[in-house]
C-alpha positions in Angstrom: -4.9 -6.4 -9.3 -1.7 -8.2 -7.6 -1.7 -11.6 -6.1 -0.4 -10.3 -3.2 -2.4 -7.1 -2.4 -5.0 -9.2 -0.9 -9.1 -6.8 -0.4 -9.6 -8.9 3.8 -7.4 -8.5 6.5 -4.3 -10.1 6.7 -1.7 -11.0 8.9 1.2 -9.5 9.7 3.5 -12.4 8.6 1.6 -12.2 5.0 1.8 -7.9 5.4 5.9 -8.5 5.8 5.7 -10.8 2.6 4.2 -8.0 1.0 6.7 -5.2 2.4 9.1 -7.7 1.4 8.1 -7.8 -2.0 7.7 -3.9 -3.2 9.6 -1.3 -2.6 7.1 1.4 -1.8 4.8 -0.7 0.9 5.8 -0.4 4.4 3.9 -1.2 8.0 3.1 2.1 9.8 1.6 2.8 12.8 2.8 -0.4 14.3 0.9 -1.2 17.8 1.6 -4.7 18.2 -2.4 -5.8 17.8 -2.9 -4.2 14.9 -1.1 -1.9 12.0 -1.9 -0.2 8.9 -0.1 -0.8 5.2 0.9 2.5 3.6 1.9 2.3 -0.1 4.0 5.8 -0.6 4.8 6.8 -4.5 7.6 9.1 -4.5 7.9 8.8 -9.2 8.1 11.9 -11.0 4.4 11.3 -11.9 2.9 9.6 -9.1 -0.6 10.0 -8.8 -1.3 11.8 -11.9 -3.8 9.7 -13.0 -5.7 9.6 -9.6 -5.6 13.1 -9.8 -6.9 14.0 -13.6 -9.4 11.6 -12.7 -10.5 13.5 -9.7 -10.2 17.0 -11.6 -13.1 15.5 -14.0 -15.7 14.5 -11.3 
């Protein structure tokens, strides 16, 4: 788990920290009270795992 993926709400200051810091994190659906953090994997095998994991269930 990353320090800076925090599990509560945050704030927006602390969600631009974290856009700041990865490459594949961005704010979407931006409404000026509230937003929503969207981590988007575009890697050859992104998700693969999730995925196998799923198949198995």
């Amino acid at each position: 788990m990353s320090r800076l993926l925090p599990e509560v709400p945050f704030s927006r200051e602390q969600a631009v920290v974290i856009t700041t810091a990865y490459r594949n994190v961005f704010i979407d659906d931006d409404q000026g009270t509230h937003f929503r953090r969207v981590i988007r994997n575009a890697e050859t095998d992104a998700g693969r795992f999730a995925s196998d994991g799923l198949l198995r269930q």
